[in-house]
FIKOLZA-1660 file (N, C-alpha, C; in steps of 0.1 Angstrom, whole numbers, plus 5000, padded with zeros to 4 digits):
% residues 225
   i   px   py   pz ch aa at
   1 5150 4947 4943  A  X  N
   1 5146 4936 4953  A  X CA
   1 5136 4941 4963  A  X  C
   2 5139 4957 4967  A  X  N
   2 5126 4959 4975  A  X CA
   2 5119 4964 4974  A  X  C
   3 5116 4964 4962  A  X  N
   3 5102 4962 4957  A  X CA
   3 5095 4949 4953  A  X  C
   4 5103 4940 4951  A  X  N
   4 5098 4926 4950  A  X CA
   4 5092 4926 4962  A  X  C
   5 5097 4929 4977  A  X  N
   5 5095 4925 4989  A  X CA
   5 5083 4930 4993  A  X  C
   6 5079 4943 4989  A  X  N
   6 5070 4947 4991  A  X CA
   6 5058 4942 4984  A  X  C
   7 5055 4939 4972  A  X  N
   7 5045 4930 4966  A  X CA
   7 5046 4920 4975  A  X  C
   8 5057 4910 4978  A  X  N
   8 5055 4895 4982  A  X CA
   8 5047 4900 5001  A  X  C
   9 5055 4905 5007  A  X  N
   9 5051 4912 5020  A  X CA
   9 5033 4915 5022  A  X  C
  10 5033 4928 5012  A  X  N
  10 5020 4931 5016  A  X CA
  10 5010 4921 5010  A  X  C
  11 5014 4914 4997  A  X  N
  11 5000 4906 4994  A  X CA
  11 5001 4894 5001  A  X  C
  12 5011 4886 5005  A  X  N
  12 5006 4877 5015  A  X CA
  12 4999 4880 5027  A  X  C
  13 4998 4889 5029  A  X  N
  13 4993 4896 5046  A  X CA
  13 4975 4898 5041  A  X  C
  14 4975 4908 5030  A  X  N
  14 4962 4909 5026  A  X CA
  14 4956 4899 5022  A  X  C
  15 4962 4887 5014  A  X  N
  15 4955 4877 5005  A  X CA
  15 4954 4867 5015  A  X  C
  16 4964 4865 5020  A  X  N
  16 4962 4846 5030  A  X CA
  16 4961 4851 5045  A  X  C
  17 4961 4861 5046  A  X  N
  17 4956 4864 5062  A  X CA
  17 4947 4872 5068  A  X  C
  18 4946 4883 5058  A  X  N
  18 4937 4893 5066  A  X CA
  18 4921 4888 5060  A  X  C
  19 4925 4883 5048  A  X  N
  19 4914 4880 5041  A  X CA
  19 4909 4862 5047  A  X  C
  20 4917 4858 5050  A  X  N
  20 4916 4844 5057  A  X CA
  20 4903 4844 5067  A  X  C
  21 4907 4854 5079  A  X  N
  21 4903 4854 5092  A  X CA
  21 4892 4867 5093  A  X  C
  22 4891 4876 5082  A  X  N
  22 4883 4886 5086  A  X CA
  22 4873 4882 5077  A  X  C
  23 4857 4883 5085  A  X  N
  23 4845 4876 5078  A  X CA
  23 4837 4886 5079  A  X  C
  24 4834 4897 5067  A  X  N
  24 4831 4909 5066  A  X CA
  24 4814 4907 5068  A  X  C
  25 4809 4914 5076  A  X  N
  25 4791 4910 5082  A  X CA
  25 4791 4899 5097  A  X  C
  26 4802 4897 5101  A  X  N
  26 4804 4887 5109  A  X CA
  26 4814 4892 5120  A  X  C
  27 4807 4901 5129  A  X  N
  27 4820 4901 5139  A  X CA
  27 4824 4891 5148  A  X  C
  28 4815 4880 5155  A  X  N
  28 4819 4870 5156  A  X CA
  28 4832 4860 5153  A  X  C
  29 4824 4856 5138  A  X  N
  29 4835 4850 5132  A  X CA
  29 4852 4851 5130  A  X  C
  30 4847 4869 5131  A  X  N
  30 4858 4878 5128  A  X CA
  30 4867 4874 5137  A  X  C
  31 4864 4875 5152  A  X  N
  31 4873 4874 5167  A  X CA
  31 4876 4860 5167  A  X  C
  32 4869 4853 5165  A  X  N
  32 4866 4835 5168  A  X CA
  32 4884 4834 5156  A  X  C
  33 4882 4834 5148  A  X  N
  33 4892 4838 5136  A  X CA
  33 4908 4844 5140  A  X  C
  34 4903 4857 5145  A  X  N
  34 4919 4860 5151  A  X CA
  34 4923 4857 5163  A  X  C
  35 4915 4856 5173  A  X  N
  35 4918 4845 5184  A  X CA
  35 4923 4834 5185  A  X  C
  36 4914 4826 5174  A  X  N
  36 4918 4812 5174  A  X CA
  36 4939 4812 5166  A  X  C
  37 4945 4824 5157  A  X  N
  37 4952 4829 5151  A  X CA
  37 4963 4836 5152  A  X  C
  38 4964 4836 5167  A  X  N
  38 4967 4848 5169  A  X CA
  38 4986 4857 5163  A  X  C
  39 4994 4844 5165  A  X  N
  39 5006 4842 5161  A  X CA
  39 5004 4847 5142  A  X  C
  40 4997 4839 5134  A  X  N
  40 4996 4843 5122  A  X CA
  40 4989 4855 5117  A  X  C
  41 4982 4863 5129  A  X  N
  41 4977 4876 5128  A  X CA
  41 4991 4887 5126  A  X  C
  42 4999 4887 5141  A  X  N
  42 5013 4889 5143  A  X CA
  42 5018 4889 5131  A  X  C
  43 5019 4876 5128  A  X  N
  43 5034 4876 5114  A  X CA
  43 5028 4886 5105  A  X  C
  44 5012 4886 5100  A  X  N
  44 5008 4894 5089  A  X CA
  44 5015 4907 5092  A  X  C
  45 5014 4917 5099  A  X  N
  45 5012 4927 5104  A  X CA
  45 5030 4929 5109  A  X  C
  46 5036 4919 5111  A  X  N
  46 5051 4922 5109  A  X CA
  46 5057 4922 5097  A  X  C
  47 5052 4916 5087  A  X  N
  47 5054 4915 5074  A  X CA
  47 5049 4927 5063  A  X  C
  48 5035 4934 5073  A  X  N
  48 5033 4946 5067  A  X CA
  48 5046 4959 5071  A  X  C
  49 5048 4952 5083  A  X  N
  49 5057 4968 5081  A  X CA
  49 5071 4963 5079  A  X  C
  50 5074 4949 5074  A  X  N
  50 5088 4951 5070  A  X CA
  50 5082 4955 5053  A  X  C
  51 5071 4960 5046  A  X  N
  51 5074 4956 5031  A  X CA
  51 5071 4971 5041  A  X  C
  52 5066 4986 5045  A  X  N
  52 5072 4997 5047  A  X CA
  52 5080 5003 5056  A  X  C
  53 5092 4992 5050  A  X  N
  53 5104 4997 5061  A  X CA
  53 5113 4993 5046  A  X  C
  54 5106 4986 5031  A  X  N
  54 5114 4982 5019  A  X CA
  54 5108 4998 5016  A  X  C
  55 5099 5007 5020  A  X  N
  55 5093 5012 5009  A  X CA
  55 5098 5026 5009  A  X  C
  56 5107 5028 5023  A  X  N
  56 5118 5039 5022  A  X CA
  56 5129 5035 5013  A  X  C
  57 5131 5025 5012  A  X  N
  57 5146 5018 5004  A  X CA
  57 5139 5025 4988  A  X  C
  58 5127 5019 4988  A  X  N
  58 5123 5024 4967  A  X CA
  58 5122 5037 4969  A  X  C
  59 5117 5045 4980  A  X  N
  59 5120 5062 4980  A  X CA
  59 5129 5062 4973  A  X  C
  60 5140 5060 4977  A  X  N
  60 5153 5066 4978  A  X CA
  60 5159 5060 4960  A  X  C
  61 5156 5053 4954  A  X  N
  61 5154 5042 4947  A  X CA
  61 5152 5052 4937  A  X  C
  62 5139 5054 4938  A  X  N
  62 5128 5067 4927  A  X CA
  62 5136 5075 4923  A  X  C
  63 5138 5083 4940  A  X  N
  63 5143 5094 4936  A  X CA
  63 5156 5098 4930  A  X  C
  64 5167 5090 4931  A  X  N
  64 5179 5089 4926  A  X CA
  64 5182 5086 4907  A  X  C
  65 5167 5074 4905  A  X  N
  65 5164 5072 4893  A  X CA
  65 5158 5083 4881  A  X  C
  66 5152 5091 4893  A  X  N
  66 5144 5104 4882  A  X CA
  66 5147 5117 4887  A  X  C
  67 5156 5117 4895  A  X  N
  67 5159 5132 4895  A  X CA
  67 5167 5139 4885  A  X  C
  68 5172 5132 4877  A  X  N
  68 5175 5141 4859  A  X CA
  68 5167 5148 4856  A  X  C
  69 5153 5136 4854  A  X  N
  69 5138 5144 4843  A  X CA
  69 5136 5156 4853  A  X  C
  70 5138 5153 4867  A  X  N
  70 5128 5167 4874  A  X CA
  70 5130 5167 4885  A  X  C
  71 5139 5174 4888  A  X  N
  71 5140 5175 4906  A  X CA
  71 5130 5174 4914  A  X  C
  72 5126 5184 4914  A  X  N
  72 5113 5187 4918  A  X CA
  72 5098 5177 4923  A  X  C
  73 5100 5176 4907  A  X  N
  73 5086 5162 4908  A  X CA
  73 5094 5147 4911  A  X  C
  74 5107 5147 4913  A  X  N
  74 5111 5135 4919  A  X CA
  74 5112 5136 4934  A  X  C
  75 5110 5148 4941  A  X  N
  75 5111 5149 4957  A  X CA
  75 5098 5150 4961  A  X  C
  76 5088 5154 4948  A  X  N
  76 5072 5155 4952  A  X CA
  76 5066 5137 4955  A  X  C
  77 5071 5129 4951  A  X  N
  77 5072 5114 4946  A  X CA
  77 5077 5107 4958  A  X  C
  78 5086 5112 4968  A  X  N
  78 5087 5108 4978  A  X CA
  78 5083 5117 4991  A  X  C
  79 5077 5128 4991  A  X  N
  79 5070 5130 4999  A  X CA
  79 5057 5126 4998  A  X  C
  80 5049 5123 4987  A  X  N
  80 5038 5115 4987  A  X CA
  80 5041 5102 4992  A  X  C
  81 5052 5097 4994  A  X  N
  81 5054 5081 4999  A  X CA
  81 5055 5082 5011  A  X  C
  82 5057 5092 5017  A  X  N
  82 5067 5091 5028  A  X CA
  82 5053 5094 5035  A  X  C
  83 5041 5103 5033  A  X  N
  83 5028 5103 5035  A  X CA
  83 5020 5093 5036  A  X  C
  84 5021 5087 5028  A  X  N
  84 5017 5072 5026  A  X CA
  84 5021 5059 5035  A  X  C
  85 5033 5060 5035  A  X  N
  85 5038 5049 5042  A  X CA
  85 5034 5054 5062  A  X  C
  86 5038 5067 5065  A  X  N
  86 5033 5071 5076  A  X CA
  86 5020 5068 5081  A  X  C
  87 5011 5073 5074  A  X  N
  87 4994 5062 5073  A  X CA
  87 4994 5051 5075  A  X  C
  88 5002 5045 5068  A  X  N
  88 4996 5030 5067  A  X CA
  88 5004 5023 5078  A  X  C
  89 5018 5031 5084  A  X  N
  89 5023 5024 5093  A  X CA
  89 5012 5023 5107  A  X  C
  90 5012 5040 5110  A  X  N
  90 5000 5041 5119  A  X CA
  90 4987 5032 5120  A  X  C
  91 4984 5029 5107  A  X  N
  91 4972 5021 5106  A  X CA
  91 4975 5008 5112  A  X  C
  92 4984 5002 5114  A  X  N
  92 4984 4989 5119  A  X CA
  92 4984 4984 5135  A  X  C
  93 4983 4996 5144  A  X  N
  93 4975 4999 5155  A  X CA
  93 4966 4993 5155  A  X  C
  94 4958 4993 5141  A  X  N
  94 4940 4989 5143  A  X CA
  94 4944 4971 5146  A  X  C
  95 4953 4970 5140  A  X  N
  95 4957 4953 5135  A  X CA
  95 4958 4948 5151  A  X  C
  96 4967 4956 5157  A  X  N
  96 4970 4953 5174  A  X CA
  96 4958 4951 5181  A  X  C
  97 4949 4963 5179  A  X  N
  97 4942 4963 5192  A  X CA
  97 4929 4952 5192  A  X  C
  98 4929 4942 5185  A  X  N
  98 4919 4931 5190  A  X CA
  98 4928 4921 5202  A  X  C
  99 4947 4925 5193  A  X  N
  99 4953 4909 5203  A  X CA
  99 4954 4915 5217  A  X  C
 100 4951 4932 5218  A  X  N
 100 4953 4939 5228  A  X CA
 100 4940 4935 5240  A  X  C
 101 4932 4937 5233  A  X  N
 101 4919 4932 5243  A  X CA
 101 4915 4920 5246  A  X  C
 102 4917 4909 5237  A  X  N
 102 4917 4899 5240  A  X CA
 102 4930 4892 5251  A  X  C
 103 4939 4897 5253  A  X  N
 103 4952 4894 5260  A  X CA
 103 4951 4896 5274  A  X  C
 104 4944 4910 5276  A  X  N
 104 4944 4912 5287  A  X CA
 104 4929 4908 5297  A  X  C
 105 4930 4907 5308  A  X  N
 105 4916 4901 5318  A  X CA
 105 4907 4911 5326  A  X  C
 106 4919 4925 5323  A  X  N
 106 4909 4934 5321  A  X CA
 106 4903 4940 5314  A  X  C
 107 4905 4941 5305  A  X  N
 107 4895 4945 5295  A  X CA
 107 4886 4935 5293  A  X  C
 108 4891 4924 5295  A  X  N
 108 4875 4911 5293  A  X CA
 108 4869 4917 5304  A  X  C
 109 4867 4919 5318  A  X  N
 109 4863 4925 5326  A  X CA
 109 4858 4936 5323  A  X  C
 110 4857 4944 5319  A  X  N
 110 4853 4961 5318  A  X CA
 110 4840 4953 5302  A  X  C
 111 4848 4948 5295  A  X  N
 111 4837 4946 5283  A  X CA
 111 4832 4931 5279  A  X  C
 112 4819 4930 5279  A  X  N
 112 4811 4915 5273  A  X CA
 112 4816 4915 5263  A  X  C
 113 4813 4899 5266  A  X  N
 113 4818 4895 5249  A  X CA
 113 4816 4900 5237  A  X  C
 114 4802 4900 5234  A  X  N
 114 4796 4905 5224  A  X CA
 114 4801 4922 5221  A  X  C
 115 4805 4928 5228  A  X  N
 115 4811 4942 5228  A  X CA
 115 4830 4939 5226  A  X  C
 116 4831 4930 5230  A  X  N
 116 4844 4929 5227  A  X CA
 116 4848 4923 5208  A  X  C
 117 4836 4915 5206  A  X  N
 117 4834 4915 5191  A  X CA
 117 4832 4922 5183  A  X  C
 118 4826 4932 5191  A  X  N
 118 4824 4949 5180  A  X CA
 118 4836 4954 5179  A  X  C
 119 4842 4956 5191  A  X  N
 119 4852 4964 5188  A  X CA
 119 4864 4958 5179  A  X  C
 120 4863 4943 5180  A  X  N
 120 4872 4940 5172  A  X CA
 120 4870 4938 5155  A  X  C
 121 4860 4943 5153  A  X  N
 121 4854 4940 5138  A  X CA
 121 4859 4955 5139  A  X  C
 122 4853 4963 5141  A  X  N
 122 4855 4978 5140  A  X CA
 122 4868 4981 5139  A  X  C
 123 4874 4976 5145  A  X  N
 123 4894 4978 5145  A  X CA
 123 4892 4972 5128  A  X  C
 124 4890 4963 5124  A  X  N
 124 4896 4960 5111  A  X CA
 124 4885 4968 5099  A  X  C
 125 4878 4969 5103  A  X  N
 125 4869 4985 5090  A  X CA
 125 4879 4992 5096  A  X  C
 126 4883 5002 5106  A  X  N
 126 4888 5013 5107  A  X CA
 126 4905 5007 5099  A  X  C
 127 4906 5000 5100  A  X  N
 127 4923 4995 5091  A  X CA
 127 4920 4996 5076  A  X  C
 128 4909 4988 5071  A  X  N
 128 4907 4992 5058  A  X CA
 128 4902 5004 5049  A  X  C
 129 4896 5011 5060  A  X  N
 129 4895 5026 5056  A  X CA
 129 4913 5036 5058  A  X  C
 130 4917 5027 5070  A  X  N
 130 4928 5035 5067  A  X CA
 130 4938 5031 5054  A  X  C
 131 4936 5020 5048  A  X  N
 131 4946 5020 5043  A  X CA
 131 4939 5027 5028  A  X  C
 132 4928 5031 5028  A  X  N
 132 4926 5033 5016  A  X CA
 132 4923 5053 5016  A  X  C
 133 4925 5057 5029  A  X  N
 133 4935 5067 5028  A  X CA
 133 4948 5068 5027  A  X  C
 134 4958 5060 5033  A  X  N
 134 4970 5058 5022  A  X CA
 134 4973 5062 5010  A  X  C
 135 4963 5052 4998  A  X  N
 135 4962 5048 4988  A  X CA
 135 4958 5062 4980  A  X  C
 136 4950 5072 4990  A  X  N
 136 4951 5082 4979  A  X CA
 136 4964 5092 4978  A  X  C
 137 4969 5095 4989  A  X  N
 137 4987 5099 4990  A  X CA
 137 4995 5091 4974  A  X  C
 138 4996 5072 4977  A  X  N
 138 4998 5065 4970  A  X CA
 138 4993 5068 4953  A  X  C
 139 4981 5072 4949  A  X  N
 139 4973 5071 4944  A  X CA
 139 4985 5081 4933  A  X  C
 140 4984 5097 4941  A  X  N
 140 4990 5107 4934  A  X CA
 140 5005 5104 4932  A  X  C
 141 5011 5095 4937  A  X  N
 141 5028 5098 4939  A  X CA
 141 5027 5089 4926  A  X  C
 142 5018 5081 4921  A  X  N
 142 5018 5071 4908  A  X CA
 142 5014 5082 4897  A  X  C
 143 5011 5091 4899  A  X  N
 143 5005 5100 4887  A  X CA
 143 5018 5108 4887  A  X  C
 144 5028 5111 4894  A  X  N
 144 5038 5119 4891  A  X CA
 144 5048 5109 4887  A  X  C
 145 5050 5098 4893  A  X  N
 145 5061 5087 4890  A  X CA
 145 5058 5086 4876  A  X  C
 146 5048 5080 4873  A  X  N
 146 5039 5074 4859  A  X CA
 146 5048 5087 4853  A  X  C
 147 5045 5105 4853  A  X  N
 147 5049 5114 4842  A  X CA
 147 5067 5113 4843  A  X  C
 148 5071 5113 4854  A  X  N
 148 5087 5109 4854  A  X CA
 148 5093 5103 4846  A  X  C
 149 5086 5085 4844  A  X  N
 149 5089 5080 4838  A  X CA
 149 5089 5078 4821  A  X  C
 150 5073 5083 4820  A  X  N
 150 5076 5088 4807  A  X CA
 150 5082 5096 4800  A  X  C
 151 5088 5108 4804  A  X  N
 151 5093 5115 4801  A  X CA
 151 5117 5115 4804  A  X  C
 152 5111 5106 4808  A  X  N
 152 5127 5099 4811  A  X CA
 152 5135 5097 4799  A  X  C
 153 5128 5086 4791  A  X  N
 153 5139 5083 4780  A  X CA
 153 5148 5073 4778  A  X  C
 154 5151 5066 4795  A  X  N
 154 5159 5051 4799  A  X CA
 154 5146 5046 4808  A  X  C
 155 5136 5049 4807  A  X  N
 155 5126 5041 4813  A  X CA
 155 5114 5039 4802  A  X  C
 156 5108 5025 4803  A  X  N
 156 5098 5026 4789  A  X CA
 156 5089 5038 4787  A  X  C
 157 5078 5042 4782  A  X  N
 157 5070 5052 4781  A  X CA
 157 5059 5047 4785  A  X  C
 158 5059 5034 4784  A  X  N
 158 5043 5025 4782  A  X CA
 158 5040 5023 4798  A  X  C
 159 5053 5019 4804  A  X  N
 159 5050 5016 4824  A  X CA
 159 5048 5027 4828  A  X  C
 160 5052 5044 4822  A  X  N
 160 5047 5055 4825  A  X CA
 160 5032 5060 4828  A  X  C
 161 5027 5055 4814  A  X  N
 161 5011 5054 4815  A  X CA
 161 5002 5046 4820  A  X  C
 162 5010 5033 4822  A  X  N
 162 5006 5023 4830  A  X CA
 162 5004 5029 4847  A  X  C
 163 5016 5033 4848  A  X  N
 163 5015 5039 4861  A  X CA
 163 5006 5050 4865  A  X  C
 164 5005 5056 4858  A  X  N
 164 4994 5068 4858  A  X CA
 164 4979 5061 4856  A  X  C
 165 4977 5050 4848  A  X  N
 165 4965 5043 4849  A  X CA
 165 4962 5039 4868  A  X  C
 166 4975 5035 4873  A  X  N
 166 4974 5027 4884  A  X CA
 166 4971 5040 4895  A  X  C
 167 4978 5050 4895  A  X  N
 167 4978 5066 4899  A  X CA
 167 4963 5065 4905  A  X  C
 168 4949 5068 4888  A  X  N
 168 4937 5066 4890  A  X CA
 168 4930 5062 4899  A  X  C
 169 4929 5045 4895  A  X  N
 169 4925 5037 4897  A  X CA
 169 4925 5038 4912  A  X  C
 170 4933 5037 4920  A  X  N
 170 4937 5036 4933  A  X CA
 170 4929 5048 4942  A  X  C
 171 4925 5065 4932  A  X  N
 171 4922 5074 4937  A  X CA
 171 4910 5073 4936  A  X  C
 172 4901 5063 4923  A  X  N
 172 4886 5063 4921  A  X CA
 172 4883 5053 4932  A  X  C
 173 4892 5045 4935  A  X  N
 173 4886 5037 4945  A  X CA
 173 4888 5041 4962  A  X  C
 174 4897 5050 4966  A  X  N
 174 4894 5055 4978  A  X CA
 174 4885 5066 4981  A  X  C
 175 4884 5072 4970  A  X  N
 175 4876 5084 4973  A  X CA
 175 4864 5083 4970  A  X  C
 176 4860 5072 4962  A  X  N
 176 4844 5062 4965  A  X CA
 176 4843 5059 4977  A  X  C
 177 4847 5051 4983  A  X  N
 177 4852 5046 4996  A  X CA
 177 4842 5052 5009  A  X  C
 178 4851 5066 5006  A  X  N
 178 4848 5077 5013  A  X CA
 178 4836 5087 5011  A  X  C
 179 4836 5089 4997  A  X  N
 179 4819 5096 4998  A  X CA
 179 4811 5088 4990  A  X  C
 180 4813 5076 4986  A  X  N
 180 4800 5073 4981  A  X CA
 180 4803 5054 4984  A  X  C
 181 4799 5049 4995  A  X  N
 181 4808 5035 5002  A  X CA
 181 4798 5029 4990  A  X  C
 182 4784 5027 4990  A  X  N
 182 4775 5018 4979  A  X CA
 182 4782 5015 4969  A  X  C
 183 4784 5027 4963  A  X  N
 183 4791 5026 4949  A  X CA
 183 4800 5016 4953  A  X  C
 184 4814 5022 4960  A  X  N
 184 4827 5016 4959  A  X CA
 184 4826 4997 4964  A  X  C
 185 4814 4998 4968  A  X  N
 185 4814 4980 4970  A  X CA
 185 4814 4977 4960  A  X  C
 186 4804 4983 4951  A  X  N
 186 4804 4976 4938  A  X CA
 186 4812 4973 4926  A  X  C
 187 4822 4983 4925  A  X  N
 187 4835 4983 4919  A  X CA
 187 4845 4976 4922  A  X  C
 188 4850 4975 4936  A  X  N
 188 4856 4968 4941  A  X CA
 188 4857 4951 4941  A  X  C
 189 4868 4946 4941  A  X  N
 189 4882 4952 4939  A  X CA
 189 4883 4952 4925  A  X  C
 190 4878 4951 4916  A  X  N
 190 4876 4950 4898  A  X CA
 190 4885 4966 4896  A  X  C
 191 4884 4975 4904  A  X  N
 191 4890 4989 4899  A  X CA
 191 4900 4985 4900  A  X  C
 192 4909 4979 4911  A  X  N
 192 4921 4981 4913  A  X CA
 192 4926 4972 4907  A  X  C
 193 4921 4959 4900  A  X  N
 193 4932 4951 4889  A  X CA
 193 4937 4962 4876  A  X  C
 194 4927 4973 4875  A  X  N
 194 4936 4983 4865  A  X CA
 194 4952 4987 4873  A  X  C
 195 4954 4984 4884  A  X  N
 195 4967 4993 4890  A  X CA
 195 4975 4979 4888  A  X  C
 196 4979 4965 4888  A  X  N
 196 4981 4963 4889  A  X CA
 196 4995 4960 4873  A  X  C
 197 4990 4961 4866  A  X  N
 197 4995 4963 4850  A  X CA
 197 5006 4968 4853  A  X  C
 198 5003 4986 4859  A  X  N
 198 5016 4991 4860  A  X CA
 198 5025 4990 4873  A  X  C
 199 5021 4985 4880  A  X  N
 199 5033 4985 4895  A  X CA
 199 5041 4968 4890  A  X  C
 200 5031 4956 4884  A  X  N
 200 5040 4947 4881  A  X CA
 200 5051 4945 4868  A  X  C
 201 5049 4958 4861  A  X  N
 201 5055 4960 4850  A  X CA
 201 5075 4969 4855  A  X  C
 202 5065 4979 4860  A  X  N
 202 5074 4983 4870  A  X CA
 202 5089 4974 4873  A  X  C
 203 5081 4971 4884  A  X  N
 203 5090 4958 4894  A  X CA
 203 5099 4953 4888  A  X  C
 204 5089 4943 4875  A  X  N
 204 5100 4929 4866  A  X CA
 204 5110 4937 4860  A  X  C
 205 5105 4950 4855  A  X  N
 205 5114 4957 4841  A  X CA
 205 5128 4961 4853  A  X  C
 206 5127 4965 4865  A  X  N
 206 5139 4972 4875  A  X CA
 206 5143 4959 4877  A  X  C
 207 5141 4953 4879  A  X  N
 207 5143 4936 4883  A  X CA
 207 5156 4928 4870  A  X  C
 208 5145 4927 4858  A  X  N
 208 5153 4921 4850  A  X CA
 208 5160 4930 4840  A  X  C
 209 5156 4940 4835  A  X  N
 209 5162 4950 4827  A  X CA
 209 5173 4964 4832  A  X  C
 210 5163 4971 4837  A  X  N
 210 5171 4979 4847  A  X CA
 210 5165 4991 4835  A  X  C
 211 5174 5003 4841  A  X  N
 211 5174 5012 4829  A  X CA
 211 5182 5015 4824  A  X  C
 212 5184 5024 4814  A  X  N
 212 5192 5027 4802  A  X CA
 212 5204 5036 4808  A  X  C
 213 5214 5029 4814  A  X  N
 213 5224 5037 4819  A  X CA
 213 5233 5052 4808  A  X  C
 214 5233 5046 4803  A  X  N
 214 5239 5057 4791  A  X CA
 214 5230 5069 4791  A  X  C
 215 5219 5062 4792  A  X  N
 215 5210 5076 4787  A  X CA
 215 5209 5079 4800  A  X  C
 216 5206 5075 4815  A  X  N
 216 5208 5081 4827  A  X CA
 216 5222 5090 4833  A  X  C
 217 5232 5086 4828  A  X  N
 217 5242 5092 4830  A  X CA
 217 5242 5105 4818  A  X  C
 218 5236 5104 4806  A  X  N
 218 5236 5118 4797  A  X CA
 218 5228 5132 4802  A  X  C
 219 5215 5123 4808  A  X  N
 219 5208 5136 4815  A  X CA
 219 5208 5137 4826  A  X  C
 220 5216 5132 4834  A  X  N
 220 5223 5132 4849  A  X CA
 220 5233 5146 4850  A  X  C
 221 5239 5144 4836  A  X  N
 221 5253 5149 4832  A  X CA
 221 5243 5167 4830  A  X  C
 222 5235 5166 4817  A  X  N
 222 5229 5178 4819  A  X CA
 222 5221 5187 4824  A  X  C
 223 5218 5181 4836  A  X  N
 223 5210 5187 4846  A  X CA
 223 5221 5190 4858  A  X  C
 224 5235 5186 4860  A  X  N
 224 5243 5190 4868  A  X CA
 224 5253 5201 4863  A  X  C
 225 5254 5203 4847  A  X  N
 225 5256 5213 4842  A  X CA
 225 5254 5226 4850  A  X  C
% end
């Protein structure tokens, strides 16, 4: 379930609000937008950090599910999350500090409008850069989850690879981002529908299936041997 939460959480925030009100080439628009918004800016950004405050719950989740196949690479899988989720919590600072400057009458004082529009466009590039540092933390913890799972045996083999597709995907697109931004416009977001195959395959299969207890409890059994 919290992992449901976290799909439902973060894409409503990115899809119907951030993407709503932020008019990328437009800092204007941008402020006019979260201004005119400012309560539905809020919810986004409280909704971001309740889907990572679900994403310690799937830590814990992961690691309990794959620590048979591999100790090791199941505590490597939540220190890459736990990296990840720290980023991105941090990152939502950027989300504040437009309602921050606009709220107060001194900072309208100290800065023109038009400088108060920069800085608030620039808060949300510096958010989307951050979260796509995140994503490469994220990026790897999917390339070891992805091998966990395959090599499990009560988890499919196919959401393994899927997962490791998504692993990719996620790392060609932040580290474009970062050293080569031209490129990564033009890929974007077309890369990252590869990730999405395996995080929703993921989800439904824990959701409606679950895993193969028998066989979790057999290699549970011989790894505590």
């Amino acid at each position: 379930m919290a992992y449901l939460i976290i799909f439902l959480a973060g894409g409503f925030d990115a899809m119907f609000i951030r993407n709503s009100m932020i008019v990328w080439g437009d800092a204007a628009a941008t402020t006019n937008h979260i201004m005119a918004s400012q309560l539905l800016w809020r919810v986004g950004i409280a909704g971001d950090l309740l889907m990572h405050v679900c994403d310690v719950v799937v830590m814990m989740v992961f690691y309990v599910l794959l620590r048979p196949v591999n100790r090791n690479l199941a505590l490597l899988v939540v220190l890459f999350n736990v990296i990840q989720t720290a980023v991105l919590v941090a990152n939502k600072l950027n989300l504040l500090v437009p309602i921050l400057l606009f709220g107060s009458p001194e900072y309208q004082k100290m800065f023109e409008p038009q400088q108060l529009q920069a800085l608030t466009y620039l808060c949300a590039e510096a958010h989307e850069h951050g979260f796509g540092i995140g994503l490469i933390f994220f990026g790897f913890e999917c390339l070891v989850l992805g091998h966990l799972i395959f090599k499990s045996g009560y988890l499919p083999r196919t959401i393994g690879i899927l997962m490791q597709i998504a692993g990719l995907s996620y790392l060609i697109n932040s580290f474009t981002m970062l050293l080569a931004p031209t490129f990564a416009n033009r890929i974007f977001p077309a890369i990252l529908l590869f990730a999405f195959p395996g995080e929703v395959s993921l989800c439904l299969w824990l959701l409606v299936k679950g895993v193969n207890i028998t066989k979790w409890k057999e290699k549970s059994a011989r790894v505590n041997e």
